[in-house]
N, C-alpha and C positions, 0 to 999 in steps of 0.2 A: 504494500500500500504506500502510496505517495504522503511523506509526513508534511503536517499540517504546519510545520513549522519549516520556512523555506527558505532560511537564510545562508551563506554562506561560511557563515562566521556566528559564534558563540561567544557576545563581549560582555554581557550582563544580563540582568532580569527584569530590568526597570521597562524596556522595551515588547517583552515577552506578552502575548494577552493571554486568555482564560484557557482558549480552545489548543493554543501550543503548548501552554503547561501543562495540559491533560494528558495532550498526545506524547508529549516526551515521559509523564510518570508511566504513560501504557506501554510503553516501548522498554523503558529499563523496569517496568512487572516482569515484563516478559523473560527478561534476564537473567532474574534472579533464581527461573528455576533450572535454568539452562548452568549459573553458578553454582550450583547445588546437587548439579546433575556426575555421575561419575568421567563422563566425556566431556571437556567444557571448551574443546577447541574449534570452532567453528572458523569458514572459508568467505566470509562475508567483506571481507578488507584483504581478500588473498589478492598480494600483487601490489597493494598499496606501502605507505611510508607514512610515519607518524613519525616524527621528532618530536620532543620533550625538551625544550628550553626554559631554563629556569636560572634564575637570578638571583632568587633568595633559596635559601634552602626546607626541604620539605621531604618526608618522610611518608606521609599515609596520601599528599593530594600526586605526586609525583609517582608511587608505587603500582597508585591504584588506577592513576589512566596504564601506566606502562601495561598490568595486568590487562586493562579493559584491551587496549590495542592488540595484544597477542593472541587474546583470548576468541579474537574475531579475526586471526588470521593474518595479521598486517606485518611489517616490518619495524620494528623499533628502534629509534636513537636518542640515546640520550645524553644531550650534550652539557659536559659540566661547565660553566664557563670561569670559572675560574681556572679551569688548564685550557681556556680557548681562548680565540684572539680577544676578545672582549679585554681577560684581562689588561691587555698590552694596548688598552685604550681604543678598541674599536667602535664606532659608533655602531647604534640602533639601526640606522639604516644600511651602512657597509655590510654589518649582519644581517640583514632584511636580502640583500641584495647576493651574498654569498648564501645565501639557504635558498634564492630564487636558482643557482644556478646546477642546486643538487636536483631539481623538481621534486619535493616530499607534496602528500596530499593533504596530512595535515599537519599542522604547528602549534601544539600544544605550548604556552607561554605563561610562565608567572615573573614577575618583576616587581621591584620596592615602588617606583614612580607608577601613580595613579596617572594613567590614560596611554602607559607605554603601550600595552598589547592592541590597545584602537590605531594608533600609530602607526605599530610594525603591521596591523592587517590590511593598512592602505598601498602598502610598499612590496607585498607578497602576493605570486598569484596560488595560493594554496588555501586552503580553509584553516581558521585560526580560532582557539578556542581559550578563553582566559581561564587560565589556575590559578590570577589571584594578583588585582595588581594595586598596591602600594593600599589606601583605604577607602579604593573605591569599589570594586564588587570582586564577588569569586564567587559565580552561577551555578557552577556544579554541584557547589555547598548546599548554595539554596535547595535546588533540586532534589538532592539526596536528602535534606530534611525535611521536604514534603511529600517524598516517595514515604520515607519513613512514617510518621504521620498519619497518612493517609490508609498505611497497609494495616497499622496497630487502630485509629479512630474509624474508620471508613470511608472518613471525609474529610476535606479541611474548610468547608463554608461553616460559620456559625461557632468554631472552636476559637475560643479564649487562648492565646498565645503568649506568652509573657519572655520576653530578652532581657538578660541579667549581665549587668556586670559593665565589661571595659567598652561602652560602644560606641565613643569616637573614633575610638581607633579600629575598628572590627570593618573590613570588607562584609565579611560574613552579616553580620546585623544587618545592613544595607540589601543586600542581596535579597537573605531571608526578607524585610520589612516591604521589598516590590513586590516579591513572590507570594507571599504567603496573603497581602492586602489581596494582591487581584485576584487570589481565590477565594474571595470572602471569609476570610480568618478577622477577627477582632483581636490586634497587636497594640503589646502592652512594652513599654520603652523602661525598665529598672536601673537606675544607674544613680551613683554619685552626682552632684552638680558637676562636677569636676571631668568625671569621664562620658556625659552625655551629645548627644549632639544639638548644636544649636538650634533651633525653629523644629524641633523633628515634629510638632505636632500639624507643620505643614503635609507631612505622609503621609498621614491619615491611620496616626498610631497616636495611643495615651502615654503618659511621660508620669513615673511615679520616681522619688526620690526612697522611698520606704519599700526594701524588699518584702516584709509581711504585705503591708497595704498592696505592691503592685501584684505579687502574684496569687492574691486570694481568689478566691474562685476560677481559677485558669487548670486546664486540661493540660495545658505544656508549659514546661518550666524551663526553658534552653538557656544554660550558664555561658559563660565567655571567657576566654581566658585572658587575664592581664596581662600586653602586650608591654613589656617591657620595654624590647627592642626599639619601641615608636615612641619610649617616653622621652618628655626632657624637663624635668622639672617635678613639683613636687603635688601630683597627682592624687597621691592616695599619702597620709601619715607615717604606714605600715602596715606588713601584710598581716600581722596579727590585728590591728585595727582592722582592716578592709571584712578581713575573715566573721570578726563579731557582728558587724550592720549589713555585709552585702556575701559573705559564703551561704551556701546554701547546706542544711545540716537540717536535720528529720525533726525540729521544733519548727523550724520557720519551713518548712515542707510542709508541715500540718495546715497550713492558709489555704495551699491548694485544695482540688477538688481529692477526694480520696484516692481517684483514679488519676490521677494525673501521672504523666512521662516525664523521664527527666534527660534534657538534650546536653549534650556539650560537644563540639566541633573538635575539638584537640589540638595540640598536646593539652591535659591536665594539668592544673598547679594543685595538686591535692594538699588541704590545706588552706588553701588560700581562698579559692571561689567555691570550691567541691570541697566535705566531707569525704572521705572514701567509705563511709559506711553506704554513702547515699551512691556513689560512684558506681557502688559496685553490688545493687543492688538488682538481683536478677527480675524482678517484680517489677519494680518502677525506672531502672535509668534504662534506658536502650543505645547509649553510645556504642553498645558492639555493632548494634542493629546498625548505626549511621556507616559504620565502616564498611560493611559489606554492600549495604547500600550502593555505594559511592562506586563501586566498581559496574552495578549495573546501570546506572545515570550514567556513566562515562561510556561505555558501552551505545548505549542508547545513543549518548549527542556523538561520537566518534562516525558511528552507522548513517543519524541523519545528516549532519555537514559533509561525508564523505560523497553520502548519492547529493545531496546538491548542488554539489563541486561538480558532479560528474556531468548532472542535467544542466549546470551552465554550459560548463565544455561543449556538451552534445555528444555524451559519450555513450551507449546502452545499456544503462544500468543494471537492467532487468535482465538482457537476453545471457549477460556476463556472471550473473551471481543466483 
């Protein structure tokens, strides 16, 4: 079936409507049991190229497209660029234009600077997909937290959604806060004065400074990790402060609905934003669930960007695969 979402590139979620987010959680379902299944290699990217360019370093978003790419047959590179030209000062575009000349189909991209992977996808003719760039979105996130979501509620219209924790600095918050509104989720913004975003009540999200008050009666409880790395300055007192008014720990879990889920993106600062009783609670947190997840969303958008690379071209998708 020709996907409903027909872009060539995958740069955020802000852009995304109701009827492509569907179609892209129906496509990585589909995956998850083909993930699950004892054969999990399929020919659907057999003959293609997927590079993996990454800027910052990354463990579960980088592993798990790599997984997603193989797992549907394609060729994989992953280029570290700290032993590539990059480091020796090469620009964004020199490198736009040496990855034009390997022909890869697609170009998997995470970077610290907010709007590089929009950049590099005007400068490439390959399909381009953000893993995550500087603190403005990382789509896949979103996605795999609404795949999840959606497989454990049923649904995401009508569910109480609550983000916790560091969300100026969070791609991920962002992402989620497009994705999850334009599925008719009611999101709920938990943060510090300090680490919230400006005007966010422009998104058409609530902004609570009190984690009991914001996540009381919410169905999802999605923590955030403290982004250090983005800090400069004196954000939070201490983590043992931060952890008393804004960690999440089975008292102030008890606001939620009894059924509620408990999300977190990762890496963990256990202790800090998570308890690890609650972390690691098979009943209520599902971050395993987000991880597997994430392999069939990647999956999914690798399969659709890749056919409509191909029906740009004018290539026969169908008669080939």
């Amino acid at each position: 079936m020709t996907p409903v979402f027909a872009q060539r590139h995958l740069l955020g979620t802000r852009s995304l409507t109701a009827p492509e987010i569907t179609d892209l959680l129906d496509r990585a379902d589909r995956y998850v049991a083909v993930n699950r299944s004892a054969n999990k290699k399929l020919d659907v990217l057999a003959g293609r190229t997927v590079v993996n360019l990454f800027y910052e370093n990354s463990t579960r978003t980088r592993t798990s497209f790599e997984l997603a790419a193989k797992r549907l047959g394609a060729d994989v590179v992953n280029m570290q660029t700290g032993a590539s030209s990059v480091a020796k000062g090469e620009t964004l575009i020199d490198t736009a234009a040496t990855l034009n000349a390997m022909h890869p189909d697609v170009l998997v991209v995470r970077h610290h600077d907010s709007g590089a992977v929009s950049l590099l996808s005007q400068k490439v003719n390959c399909a381009v997909v953000n893993a995550g760039d500087g603190k403005h979105e990382h789509p896949t996130q979103g996605l795999l937290d609404a795949l999840t979501i959606r497989r454990r509620k049923g649904r995401l219209e009508g569910l109480k959604i609550a983000i916790c924790g560091d969300v100026v600095h969070s791609r991920v918050a962002r992402s989620d806060i497009h994705l999850l509104t334009t599925m008719g989720a009611e999101v709920r913004l938990v943060a510090p004065r300090t680490l919230c975003i400006s005007g966010a009540e422009s998104m058409g999200v609530s902004v609570f400074h009190d984690l009991k008050k914001g996540i009381a009666d919410c169905d999802i409880v999605m923590m955030l990790r403290i982004q250090n790395e983005r800090m400069s300055g004196g954000f939070i007192p201490s983590t043992r402060e931060y952890f008393r008014f804004f960690g999440l720990d089975r008292e102030k879990l008890a606001c939620a609905k009894p059924d509620a889920l408990v999300m977190h993106p990762g890496p963990m600062n256990r202790g800090v934003e998570i308890d690890s009783d609650i972390a690691d609670d098979v009943e209520r947190s599902v971050i395993r669930e987000q991880v597997e997840m994430g392999v069939a969303v990647r999956m999914a958008v690798l399969e659709t960007v890749t056919r409509n690379l191909a029906q740009e071209r004018g290539e026969p998708w169908e008669k080939t695969k």
